[in-house]
C-alpha positions in Angstrom: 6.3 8.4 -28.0 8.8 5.6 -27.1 8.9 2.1 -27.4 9.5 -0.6 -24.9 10.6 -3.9 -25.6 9.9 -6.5 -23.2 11.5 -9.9 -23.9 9.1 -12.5 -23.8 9.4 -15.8 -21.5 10.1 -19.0 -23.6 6.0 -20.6 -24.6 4.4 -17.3 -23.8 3.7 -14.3 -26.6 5.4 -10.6 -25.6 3.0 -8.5 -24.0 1.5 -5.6 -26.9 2.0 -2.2 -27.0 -1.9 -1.9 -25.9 -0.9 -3.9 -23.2 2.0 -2.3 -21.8 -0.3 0.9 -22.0 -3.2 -0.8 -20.4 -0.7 -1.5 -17.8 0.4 2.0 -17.4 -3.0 3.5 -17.3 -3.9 1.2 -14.2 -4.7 4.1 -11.5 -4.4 3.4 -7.8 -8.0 3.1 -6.7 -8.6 4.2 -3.0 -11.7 3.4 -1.0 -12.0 4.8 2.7 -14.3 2.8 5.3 -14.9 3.0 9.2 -14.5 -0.6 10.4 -17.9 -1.7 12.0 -16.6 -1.7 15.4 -15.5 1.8 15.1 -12.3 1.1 16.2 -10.0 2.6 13.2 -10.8 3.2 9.5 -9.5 1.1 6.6 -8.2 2.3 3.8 -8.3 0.0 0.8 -6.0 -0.1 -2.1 -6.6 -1.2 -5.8 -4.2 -1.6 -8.8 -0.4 -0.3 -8.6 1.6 2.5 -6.2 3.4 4.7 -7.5 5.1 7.9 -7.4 3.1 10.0 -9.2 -0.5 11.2 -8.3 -1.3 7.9 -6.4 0.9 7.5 -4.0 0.4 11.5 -3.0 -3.0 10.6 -3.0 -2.8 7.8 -0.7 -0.5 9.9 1.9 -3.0 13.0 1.5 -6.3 10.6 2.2 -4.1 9.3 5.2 -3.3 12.8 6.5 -7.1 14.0 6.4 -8.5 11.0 8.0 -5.8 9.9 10.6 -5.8 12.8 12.8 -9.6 12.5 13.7 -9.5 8.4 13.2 -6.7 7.7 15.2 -6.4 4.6 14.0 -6.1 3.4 10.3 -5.1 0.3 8.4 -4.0 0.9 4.8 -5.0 -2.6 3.1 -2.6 -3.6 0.4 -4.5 -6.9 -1.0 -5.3 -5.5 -4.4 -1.9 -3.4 -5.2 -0.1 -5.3 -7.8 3.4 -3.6 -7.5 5.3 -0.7 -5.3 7.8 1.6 -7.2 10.3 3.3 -5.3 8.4 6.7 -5.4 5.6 4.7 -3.9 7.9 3.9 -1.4 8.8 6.4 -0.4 5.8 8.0 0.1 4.6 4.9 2.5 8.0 5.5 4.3 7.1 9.0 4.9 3.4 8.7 5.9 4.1 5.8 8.4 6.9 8.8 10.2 4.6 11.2 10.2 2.0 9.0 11.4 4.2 7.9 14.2 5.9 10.9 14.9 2.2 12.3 15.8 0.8 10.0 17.7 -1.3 8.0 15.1 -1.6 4.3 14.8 -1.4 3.6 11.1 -0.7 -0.1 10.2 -0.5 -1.6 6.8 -2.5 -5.4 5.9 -2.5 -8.3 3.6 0.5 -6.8 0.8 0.9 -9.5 -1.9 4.2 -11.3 -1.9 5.2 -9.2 -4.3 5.2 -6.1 -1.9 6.1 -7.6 1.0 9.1 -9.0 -0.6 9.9 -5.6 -1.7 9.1 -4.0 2.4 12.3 -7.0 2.9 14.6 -6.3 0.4 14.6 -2.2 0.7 14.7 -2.8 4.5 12.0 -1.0 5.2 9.8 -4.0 6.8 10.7 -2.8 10.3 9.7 0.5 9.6 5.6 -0.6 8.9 3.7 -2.6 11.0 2.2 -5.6 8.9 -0.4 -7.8 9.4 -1.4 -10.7 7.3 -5.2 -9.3 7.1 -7.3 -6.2 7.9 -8.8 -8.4 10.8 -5.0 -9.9 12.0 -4.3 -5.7 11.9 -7.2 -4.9 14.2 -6.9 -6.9 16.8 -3.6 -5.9 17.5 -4.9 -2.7 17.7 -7.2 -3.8 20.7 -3.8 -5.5 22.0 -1.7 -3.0 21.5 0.9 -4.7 19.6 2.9 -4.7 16.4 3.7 -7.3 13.9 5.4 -8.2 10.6 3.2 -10.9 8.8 
């Protein structure tokens, strides 16, 4: 078992070794609804994306759903942070998604994660929205948009 040292910022305490694993154990919660107007499903997103079994489980949820939905909006208000795995894995689910025929649109990502979409360049890959309901109605419109 390894240690990681994290410096701490000047007034504040370094964060425990309970709390860098309470950190790590954070699991990507995913929640699936059909928006009341019936017009695409939204998938909501809790806690942190990463490579491992969260992000596979996102694109698998997205693959099961999508091709019967249609339409989906992947709602990224409650993910904390995006590793590069995670990524990924959102890089490759929006192609497939488009490459198919599927409208799949991502909503309300933290500054956090939409400063990571800019710097990895991959903004103009996603269409994002500044909320689910910003997302849907440019699905009635037709459009696409990066909040």
């Amino acid at each position: 078992m390894s240690s990681e040292k994290v410096p701490a910022a000047s007034g504040t305490r370094a964060p425990s070794s309970s709390d860098l694993k309470n950190r790590q154990n954070k699991k990507l919660t995913l929640s699936l609804e059909a928006e009341r107007t019936g017009l695409a499903m939204v998938l909501h997103c809790q806690s942190r994306m990463i490579f491992r079994d969260e992000a596979r489980e996102l694109a698998t949820i997205v693959a099961q759903v999508l091709p019967s939905a249609g339409r989906m909006v992947v709602d990224l208000s409650g993910v904390d942070s995006v590793d590069k795995g995670g990524l990924g894995e959102l890089v490759l689910t929006q192609l497939w998604a488009e490459a198919s025929g599927y409208s799949l649109t991502f909503a309300s990502p933290k500054k956090s994660v939409r400063h990571l979409f800019e710097i990895t360049n991959v903004a103009s890959v996603f269409d994002v929205y500044p909320s689910v309901a910003d997302a849907m109605a440019a699905m009635v419109l037709g459009e696409t948009h990066l909040a």
